[in-house]
C-alpha positions in Angstrom: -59.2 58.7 82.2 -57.6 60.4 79.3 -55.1 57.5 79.0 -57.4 54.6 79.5 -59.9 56.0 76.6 -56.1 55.9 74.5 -55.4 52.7 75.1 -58.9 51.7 74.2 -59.3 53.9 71.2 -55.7 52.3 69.8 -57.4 49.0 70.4 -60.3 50.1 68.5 -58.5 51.5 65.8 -56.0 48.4 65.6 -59.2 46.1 64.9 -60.9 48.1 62.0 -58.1 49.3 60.1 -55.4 46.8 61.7 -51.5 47.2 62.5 -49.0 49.0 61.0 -47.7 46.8 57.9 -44.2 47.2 56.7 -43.2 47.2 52.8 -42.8 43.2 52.0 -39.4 43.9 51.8 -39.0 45.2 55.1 -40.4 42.5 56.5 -38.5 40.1 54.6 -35.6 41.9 56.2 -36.4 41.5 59.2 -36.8 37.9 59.7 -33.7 37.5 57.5 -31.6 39.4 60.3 -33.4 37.6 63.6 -31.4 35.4 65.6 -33.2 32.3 65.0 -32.5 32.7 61.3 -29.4 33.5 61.6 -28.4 30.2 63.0 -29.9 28.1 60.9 -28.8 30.1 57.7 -25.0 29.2 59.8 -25.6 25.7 60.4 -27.5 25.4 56.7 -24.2 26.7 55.0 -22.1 24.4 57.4 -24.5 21.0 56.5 -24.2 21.6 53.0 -20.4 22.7 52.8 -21.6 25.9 51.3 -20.8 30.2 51.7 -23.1 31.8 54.3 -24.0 34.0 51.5 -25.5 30.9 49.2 -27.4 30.0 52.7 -28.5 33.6 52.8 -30.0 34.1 49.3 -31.3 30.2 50.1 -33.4 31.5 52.9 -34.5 35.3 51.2 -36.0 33.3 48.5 -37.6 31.1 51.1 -38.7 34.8 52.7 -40.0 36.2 49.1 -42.1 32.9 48.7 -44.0 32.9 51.8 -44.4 36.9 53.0 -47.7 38.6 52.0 -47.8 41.7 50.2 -50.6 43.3 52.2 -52.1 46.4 50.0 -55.7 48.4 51.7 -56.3 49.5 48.7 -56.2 46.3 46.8 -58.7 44.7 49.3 -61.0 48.1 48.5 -61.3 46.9 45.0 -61.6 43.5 45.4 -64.2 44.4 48.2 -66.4 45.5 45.4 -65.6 43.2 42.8 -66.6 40.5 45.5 -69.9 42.1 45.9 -70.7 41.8 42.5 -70.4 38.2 42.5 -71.8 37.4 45.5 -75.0 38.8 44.0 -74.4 37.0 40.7 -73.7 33.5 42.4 -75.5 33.2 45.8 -79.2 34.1 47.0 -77.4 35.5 49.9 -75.3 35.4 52.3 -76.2 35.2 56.1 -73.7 36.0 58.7 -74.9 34.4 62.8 -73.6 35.1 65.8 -70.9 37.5 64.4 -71.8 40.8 66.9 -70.2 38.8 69.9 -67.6 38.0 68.4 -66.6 42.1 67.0 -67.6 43.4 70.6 -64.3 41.0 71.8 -62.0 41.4 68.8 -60.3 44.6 70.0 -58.7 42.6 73.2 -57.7 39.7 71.4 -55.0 39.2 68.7 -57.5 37.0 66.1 -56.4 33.6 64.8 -59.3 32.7 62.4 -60.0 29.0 61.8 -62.8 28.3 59.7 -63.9 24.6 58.3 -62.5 23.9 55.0 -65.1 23.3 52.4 -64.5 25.0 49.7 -61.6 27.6 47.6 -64.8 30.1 48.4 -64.2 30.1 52.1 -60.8 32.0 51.7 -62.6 35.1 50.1 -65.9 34.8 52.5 -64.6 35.3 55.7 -62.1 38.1 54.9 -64.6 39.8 53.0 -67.5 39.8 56.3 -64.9 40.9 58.3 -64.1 43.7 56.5 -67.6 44.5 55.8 -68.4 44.5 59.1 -65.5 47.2 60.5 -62.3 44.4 61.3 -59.3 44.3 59.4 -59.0 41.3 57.0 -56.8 38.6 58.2 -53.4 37.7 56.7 -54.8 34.2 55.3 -52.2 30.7 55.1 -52.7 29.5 51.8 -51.2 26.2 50.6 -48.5 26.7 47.8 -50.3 25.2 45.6 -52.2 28.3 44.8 -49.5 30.2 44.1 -49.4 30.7 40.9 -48.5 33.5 38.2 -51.0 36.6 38.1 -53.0 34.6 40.6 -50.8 34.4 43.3 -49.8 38.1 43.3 -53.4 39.1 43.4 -54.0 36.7 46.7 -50.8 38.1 48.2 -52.1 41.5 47.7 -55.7 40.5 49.7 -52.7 39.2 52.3 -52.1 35.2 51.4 -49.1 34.3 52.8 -47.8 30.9 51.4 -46.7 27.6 53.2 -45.5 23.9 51.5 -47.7 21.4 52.6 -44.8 19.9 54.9 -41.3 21.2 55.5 -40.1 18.7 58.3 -37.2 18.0 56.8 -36.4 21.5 55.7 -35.1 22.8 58.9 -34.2 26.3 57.1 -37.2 27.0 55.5 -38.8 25.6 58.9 -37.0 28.2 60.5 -37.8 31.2 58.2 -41.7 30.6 58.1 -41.6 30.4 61.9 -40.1 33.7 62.1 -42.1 35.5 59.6 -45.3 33.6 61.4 -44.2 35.0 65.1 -43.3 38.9 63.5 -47.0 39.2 62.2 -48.8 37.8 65.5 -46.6 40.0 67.4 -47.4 43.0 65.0 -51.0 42.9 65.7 -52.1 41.1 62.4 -55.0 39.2 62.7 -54.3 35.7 60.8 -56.4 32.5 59.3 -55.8 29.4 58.4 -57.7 26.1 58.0 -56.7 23.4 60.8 -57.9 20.3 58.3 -55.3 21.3 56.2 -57.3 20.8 53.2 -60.6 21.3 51.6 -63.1 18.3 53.1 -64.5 16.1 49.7 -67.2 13.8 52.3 -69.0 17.1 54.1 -67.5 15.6 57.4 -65.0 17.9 58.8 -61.6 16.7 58.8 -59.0 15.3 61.9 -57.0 18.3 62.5 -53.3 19.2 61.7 -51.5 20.4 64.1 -48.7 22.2 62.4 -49.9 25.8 62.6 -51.2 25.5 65.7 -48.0 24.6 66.9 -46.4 27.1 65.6 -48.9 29.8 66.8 -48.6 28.7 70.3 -44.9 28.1 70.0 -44.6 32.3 68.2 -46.8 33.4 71.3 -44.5 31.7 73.8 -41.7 33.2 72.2 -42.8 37.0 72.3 -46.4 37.2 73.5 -47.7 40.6 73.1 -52.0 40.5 73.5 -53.8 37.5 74.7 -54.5 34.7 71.5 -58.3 34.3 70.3 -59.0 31.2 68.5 -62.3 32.2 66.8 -63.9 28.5 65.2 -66.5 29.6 61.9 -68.9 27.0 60.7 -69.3 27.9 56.8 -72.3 26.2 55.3 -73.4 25.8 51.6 -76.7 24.7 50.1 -74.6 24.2 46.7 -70.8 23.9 45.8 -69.3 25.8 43.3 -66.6 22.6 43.2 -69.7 20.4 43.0 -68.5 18.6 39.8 -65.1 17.7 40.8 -66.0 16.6 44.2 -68.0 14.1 42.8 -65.3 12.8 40.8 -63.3 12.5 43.0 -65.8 10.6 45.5 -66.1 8.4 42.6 -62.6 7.4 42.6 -61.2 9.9 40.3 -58.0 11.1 41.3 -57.8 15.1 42.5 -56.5 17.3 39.7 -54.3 20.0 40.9 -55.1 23.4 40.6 -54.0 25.7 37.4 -54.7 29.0 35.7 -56.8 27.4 33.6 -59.4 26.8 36.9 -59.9 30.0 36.5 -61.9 29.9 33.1 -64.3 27.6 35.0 -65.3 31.2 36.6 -67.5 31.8 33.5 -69.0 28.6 34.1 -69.8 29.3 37.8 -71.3 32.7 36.9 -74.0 30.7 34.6 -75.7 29.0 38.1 -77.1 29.6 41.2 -75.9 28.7 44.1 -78.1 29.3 46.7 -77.3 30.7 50.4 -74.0 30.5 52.1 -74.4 30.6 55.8 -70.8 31.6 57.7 -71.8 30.9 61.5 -69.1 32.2 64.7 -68.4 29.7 67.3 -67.8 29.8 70.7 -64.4 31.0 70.6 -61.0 29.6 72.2 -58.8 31.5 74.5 -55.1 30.6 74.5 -54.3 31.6 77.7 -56.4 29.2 79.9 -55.2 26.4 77.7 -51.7 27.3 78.5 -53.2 27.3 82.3 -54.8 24.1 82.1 -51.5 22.2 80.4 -49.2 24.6 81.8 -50.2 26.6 84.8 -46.6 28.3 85.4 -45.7 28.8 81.4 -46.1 32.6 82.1 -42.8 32.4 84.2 -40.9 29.6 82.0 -37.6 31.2 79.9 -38.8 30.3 76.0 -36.3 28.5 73.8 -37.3 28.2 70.4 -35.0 25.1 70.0 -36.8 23.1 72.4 -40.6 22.1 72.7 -41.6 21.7 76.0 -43.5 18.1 76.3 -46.6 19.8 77.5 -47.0 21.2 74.1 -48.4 18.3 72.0 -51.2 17.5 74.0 -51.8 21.4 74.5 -52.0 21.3 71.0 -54.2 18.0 70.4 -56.6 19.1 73.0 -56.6 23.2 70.9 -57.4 21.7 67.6 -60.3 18.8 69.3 -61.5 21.9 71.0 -61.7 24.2 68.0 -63.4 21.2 65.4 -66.3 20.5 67.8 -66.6 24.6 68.4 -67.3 24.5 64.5 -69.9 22.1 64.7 -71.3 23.7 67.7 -72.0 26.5 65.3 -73.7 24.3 62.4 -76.3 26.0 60.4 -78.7 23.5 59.2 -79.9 24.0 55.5 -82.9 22.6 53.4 -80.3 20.4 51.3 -78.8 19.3 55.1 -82.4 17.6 55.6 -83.4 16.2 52.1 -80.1 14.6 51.8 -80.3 13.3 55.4 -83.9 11.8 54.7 -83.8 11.1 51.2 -80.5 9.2 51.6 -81.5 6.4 54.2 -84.0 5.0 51.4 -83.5 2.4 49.5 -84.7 3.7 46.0 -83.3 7.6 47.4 -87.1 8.2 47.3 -90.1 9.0 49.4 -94.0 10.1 49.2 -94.1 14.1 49.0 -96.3 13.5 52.1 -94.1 11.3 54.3 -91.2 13.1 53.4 -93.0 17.0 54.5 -94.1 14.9 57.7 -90.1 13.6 58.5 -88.5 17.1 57.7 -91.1 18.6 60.3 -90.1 15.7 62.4 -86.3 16.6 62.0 -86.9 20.1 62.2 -88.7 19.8 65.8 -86.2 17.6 67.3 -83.4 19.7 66.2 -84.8 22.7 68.1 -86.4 21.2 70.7 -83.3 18.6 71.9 -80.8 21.2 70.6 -77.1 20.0 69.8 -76.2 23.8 71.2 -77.1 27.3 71.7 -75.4 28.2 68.2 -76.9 25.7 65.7 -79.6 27.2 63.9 -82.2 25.8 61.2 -83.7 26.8 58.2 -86.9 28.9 59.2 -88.3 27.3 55.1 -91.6 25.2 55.9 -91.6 21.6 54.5 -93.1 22.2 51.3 -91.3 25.1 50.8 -87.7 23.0 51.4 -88.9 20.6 49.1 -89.2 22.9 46.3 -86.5 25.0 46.9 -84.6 21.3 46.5 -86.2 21.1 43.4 -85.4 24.7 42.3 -81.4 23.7 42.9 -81.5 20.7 41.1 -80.5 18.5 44.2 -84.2 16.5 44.0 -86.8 16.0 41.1 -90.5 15.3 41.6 -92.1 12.3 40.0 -95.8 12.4 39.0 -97.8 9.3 40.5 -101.4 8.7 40.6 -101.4 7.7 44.0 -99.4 10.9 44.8 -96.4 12.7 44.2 -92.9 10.9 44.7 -89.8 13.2 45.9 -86.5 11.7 44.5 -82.9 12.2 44.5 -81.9 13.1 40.8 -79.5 10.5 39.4 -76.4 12.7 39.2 -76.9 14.3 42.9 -76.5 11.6 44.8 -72.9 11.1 45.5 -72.9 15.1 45.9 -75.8 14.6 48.1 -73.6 12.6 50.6 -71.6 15.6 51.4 -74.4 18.0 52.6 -76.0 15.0 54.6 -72.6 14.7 56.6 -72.4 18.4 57.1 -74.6 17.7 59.5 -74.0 14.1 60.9 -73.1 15.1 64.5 -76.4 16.6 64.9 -77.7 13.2 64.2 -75.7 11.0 66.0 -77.3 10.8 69.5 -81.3 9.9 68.8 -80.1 7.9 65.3 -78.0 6.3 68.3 -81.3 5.5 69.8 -83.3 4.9 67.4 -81.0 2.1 65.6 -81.3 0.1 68.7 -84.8 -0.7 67.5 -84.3 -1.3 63.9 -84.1 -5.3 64.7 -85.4 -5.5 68.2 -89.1 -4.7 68.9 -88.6 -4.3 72.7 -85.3 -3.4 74.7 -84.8 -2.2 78.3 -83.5 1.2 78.9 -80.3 0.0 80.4 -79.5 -2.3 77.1 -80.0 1.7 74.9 -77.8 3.0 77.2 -74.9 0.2 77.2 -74.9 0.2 73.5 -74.8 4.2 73.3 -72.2 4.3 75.9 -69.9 1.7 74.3 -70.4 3.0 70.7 -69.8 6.7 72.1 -65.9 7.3 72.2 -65.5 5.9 68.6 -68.4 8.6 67.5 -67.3 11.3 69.1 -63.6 11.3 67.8 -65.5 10.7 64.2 -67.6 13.5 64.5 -66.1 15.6 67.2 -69.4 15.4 69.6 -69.0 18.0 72.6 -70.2 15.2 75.6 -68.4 13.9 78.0 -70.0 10.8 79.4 -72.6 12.0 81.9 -73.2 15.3 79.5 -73.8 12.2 76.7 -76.3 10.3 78.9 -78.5 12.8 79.4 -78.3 13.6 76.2 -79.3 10.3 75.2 -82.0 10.4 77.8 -83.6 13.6 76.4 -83.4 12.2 72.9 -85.7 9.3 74.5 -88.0 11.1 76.2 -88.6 13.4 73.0 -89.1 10.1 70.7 -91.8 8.9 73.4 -93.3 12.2 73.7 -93.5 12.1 70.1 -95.0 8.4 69.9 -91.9 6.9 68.0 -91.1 5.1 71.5 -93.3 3.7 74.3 -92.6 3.0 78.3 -93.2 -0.4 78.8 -93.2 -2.1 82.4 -92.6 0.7 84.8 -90.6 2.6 81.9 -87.8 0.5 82.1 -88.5 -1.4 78.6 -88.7 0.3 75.6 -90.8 -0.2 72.4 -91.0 0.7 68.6 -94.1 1.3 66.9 -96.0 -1.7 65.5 -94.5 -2.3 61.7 -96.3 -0.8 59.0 -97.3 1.8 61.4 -96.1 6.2 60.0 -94.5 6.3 63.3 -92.6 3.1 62.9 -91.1 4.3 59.5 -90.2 7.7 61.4 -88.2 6.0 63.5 -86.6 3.5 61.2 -85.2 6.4 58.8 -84.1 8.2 62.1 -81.9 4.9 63.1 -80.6 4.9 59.3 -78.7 8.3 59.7 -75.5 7.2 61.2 -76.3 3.2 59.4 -73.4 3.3 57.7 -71.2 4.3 60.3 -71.9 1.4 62.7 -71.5 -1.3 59.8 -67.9 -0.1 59.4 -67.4 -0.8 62.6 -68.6 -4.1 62.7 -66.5 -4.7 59.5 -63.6 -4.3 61.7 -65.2 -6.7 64.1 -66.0 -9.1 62.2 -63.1 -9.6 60.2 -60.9 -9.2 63.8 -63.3 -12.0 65.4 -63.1 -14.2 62.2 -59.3 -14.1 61.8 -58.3 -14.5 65.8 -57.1 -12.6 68.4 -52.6 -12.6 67.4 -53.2 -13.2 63.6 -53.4 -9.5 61.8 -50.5 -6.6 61.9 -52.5 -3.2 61.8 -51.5 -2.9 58.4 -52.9 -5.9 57.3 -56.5 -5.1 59.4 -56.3 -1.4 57.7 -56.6 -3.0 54.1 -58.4 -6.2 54.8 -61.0 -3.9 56.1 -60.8 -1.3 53.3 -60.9 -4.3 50.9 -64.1 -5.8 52.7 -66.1 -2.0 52.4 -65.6 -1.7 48.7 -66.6 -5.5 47.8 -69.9 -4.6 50.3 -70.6 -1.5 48.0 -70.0 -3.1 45.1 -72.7 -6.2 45.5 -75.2 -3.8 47.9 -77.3 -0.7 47.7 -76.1 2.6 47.5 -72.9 3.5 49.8 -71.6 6.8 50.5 -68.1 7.1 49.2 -66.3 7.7 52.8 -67.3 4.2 53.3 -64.7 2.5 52.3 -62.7 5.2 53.2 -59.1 3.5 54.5 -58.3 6.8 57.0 -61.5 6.3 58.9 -60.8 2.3 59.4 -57.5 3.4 60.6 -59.2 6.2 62.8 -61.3 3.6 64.3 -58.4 1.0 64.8 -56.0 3.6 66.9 -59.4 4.3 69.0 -59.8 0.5 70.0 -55.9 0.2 70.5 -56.6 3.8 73.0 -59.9 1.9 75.4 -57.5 -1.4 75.3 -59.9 -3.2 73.3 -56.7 -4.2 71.0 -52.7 -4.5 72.0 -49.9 -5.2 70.0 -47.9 -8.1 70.8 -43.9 -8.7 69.9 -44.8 -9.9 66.9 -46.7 -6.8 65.9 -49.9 -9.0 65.5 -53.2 -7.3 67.0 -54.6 -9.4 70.3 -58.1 -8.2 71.2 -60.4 -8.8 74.7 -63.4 -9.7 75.5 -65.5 -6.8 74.1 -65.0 -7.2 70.4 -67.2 -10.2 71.4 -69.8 -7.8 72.8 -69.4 -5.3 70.2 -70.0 -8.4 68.0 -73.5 -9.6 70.4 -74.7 -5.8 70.3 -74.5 -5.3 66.5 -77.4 -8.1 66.7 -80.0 -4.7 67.5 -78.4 -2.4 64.8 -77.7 -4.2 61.8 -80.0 -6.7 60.4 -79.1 -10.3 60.2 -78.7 -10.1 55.9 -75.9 -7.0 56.8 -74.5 -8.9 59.6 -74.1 -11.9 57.8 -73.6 -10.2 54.5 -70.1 -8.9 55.8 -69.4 -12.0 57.7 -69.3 -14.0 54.2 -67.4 -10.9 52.5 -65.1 -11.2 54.8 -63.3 -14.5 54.7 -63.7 -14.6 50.9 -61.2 -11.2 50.9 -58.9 -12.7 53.7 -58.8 -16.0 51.3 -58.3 -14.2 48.2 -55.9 -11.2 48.9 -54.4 -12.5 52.0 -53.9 -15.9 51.8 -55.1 -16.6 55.7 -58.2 -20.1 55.9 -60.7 -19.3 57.6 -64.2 -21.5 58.0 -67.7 -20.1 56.4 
């Protein structure tokens, strides 16, 4: 007994005050004189025809540049100073489902991966787990923030650096491996952010697989406790890098960062920021991933050289796993709804009345056809979201005699985009739904489904929805049933016909600004469609799709109403592209042109129900007039 209260005790301990930690130097010794190292310091000097000792002080430097410099009482004072301007900045800060989590932590050896929103999250999540009796974690910062005065100061709260890609530096490769692998094998509890950078569109980001790699690839090597992946959802109401997001969304190009970012500090203390909500997701256990990819990797001998070919996927099918764990965890703020309502109106405007009515709508259905267990939403009444919109600057109210009118104000609205996709994915099933009726007054049961199920795999890579296929039709089938319970739908013929509210109806606008949530979305596929169906099957490269597309979304933003900047956004044409090459919708002949089947056609006949016949034939002009201007290809109006 007296053993078995040790070992737990040690645990215990281990958790709230965390491992032993060597002097940097130490430490920086010690990877220098591992094995691993040692080769590649051999074969560096023998590449470059120079002394094993140049090769040495090569690889200490690398060593000096990356290692942390870990100091408890450095985090005490900071602990403080953070206090202080938390209280200055924020309304609060509210921490969710974070007892689970601290009940498992003494087990586990932590690998923290939180979404990447903001330069705040590095200093939130270390200083709540602190607060709340853990160890902070040793937290992977890019290189970028490593500079004088600065970068000894994050070091100090435990930042240990990387270069944003060191492929082809098989040295440096070697020594950040090593240094990685000593700290998870110490006991030190790390983080880092999986999108590799901060995300400027609210949506979270495809992961990089890099560090989770690595992790997996140090565990292998010497595995010590089991591996905890714990996902955190961090949500803001306002961003402190609110101003340069929106230039940058505007087509600005991204500053880097400098010491003089942090005089902006005095800037930041001036406002308010509202609440910060930092949510704990399901977590993700390394070991029955390694079972599920690998079920005999327990008794496999480990070369670091070598990378078994099980890996990749193991590490594709970590990081998908992780991303939707985050937005399983989604808190949903009162900025999430206003931008999500106010947004799908043409003038960014509504009736104080309607819009009170549609956040109670929103509200109802997020809580009552929940996305999961973990997703929470604001407890603020409708009028009281509206003002507290109003007290951040995010909307205005306009005085009418017929009643008040609740707009976006005219510098918000690009910003506004970003808190609206925080919380796409919890949208994407009934505004699924309910866009199948924005054209169509009547449509079968079966037709929703068809549509849904053929739009589904290209969503859920987008926005990392947990479904597989049956999961997703009931889904879609609950989401139905709560519309007609709610009179937004009606059963029609035995309930296998569906129908929309009469037009002009309160009920029919409901539903029309439900189907407008995810609008944008689907017409970015159909510009993909459309300009594959107008050009041919065996007449684009990928490249040539990829930009003709791109090309096609700006020109549509430019001549229409409001778009949100990741419109246009080249990545996600690309995104969508590889997922249509994946179902076989498109192949690649020896000529490297893209041939495409039968269902573009059907994607092509479905979009009839979605998008109105001015969008449909809105891109369908746009589209030739790019391929005849920029590409040279004739194609027929």
């Amino acid at each position: 007994v007296s053993r078995i209260l040790r070992v737990h005790f040690q645990r215990v301990r281990s958790a709230a005050i965390g491992p032993d930690l060597s002097h940097r130097r130490t430490m920086v010794d010690r990877v220098l004189s591992s094995p691993t190292v040692r080769t590649s310091i051999e074969e560096r000097a023998r590449s470059k025809s120079i002394t094993e000792y140049k090769a040495w002080k090569e690889a200490r430097k690398y060593a000096f540049e990356i290692a942390a410099d870990y100091s408890y009482g450095f985090v005490r004072v900071a602990s403080f100073a953070l206090t202080w301007f938390w209280n200055r900045i924020y309304d609060g800060v509210e921490l969710k489902h974070f007892r689970e989590f601290q009940q498992r932590a003494p087990d586990y050896e932590i690998v923290y991966v939180p979404c990447h929103r903001s330069h705040i999250d590095y200093l939130l999540v270390s200083y709540f787990v602190y607060h709340n009796g853990l160890v902070p974690p040793h937290v992977a910062a890019g290189v970028n923030l490593n500079l004088p005065v600065l970068g000894r100061f994050l070091r100090k709260g435990g930042a240990f650096f990387l270069r944003r890609s060191f492929r082809s530096q098989k040295l440096y490769a070697a020594v950040f491996f090593e240094y990685l692998s000593r700290i998870l094998s110490n006991g030190t509890a790390i983080e880092y952010f999986i999108e590799g950078t901060r995300s400027r569109t609210g949506r979270l980001l495809q992961p990089k697989g890099g560090m989770l790699s690595m992790t997996v690839r140090s565990y292998l090597h010497s595995p010590s406790r089991p591996i905890m992946f714990q996902p955190i959802y961090v949500g803001y109401e306002r961003l402190v890098e609110g101003g340069s997001y929106t230039a940058e969304l505007s087509g600005q190009k991204k500053k880097s960062e400098s010491l003089g970012d942090l005089l902006k500090v005095f800037g930041i203390l001036k406002k308010r920021y509202g609440k910060v909500h930092v949510s704990f997701a399901e977590p993700v256990f390394l070991d029955e991933m390694l079972d599920q990819h690998a079920p005999d990797w327990m008794y496999r001998a480990n070369d670091d050289t070598e990378r078994p070919p099980w890996l990749s996927p193991l590490v594709d099918h970590l990081g998908q796993r992780i991303m939707t764990g985050m937005n399983q965890a989604t808190h949903v703020n009162a900025i999430n709804l206003l931008a999500a309502i106010l947004l799908t109106t043409r003038k960014l405007a509504m009736d104080r009345n309607e819009l009170q009515r549609q956040l109670e709508l929103y509200k109802e259905m997020l809580q009552e056809c929940p996305y999961s267990d973990r997703v929470t939403v604001t407890g603020k009444s409708p009028a009281e979201i509206i003002a507290y919109g109003i007290e951040l600057t995010a909307i205005e109210a306009r005085e009418h005699p017929l009643g008040d009118i609740i707009a976006v104000t005219s510098d918000q609205s690009v910003l506004l985009t970003y808190f609206r996709n925080n919380i796409s994915h919890l949208l994407a099933v009934p505004s699924l739904v309910a866009s199948c009726f924005l054209n169509a007054q009547q449509i079968e049961a079966e037709q929703v489904h068809r549509i849904s199920q053929a739009l589904y795999p290209f969503l859920r890579a987008e926005l990392f929805l947990p479904w597989d296929e049956r999961e997703f039709v009931r889904a879609v089938d609950a989401h139905i049933d709560w519309l007609v319970g709610r009179g937004l739908l009606t059963r029609r013929r035995r309930k296998h016909r569906l129908e929309r509210p009469e037009g002009g109806s309160f009920e029919g606008l409901q539903l029309r600004i439900v189907g407008h949530a995810l609008l944008q979305t689907f017409e970015r596929y159909y510009i993909t469609v459309a300009i594959l169906a107008k050009n041919g099957s065996g007449s684009l490269t990928r490249g040539e799709l990829e930009k003709l597309c791109t090309l096609t979304a700006q020109r549509i933003s430019e001549l229409n109403e409001f778009a949100a900047p990741e419109f246009s956004d080249r990545y996600l044409f690309r995104q969508f592209i590889s997922l249509l090459r994946e179902q076989g919708v498109l192949k690649t002949n020896e000529d490297e042109k893209l041939e495409f089947n039968s269902v573009i056609q059907q994607l092509s006949t479905d979009a009839k129900f979605i998008l109105s016949q001015e969008i449909r034939h809105g891109i369908i002009r746009v589209a030739p007039q790019v391929l005849r201007e920029r590409s040279g290809v004739e194609v027929g109006d």
